[in-house]
N, C-alpha and C positions, 0 to 999 in steps of 0.2 A: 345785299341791302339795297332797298329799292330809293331814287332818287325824289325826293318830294318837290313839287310844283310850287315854285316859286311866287308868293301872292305878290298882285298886285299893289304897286301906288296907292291909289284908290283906296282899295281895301284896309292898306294901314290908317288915310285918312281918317277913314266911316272909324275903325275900332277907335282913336284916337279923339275923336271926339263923343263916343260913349264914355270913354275914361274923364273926359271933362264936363261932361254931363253929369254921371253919375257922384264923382266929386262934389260938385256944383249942389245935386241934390242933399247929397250928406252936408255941405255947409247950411243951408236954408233948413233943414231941415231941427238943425241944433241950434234954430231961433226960433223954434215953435212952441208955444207953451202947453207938450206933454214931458210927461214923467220922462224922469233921467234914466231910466230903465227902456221904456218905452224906445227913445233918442239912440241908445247905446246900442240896443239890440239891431235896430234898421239898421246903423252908421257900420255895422260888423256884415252885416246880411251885405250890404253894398257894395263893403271892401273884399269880401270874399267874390264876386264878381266882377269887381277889378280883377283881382288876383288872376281869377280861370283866365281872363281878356288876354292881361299880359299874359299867361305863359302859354294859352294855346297859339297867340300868333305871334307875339313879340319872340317869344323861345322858342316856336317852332313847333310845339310840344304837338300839336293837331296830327301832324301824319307820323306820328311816333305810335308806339308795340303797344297793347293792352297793359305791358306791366307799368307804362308810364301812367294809365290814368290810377291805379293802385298807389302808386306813389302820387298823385296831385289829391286824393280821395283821403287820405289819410290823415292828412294834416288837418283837412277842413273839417273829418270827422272829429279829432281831437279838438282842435275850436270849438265846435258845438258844443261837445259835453261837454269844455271849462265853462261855455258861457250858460251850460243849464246848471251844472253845478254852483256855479256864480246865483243866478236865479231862483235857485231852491232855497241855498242858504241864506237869502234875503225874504223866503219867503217865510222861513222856520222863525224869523226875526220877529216878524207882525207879531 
């Protein structure tokens, strides 16, 4: 098992304050007068890229085996389809 390279300081900084950025955006963003649909969907789209942030560097997950992005892929596929499925069935509603 090969030994992964330790990121830097720095590096944790930068991802660190994307995570507070992108946060940041998802508040502002859920004081903008579109559709709760609209709001829901970005604020999901954002948190899933938090998500990859934390677990490619806070977990290490980046210099980890292929079967690891299968496992990080997975979930976020199943996410998707709650939130189309979510979407359809609102849209059967109109």
């Amino acid at each position: 098992m090969k030994s992964a390279a330790v990121p830097s300081p720095k590096l944790y900084l930068i991802i660190w304050f994307w995570l507070a950025g992108l946060m940041l955006l998802g508040v502002l963003l859920s004081e903008l007068p579109i559709s709760k649909s609209a709001i829901v969907t970005i604020i999901l789209l954002l948190s899933s890229i938090k998500a990859i942030l934390v677990s490619l560097y806070y977990m290490h997950l980046k210099a980890g085996h292929r079967l690891l992005a299968v496992v990080l892929l997975a979930p976020l596929l199943l996410s998707g389809l709650a939130v189309a499925l979510v979407l359809s069935s609102r849209l059967i509603r109109l």
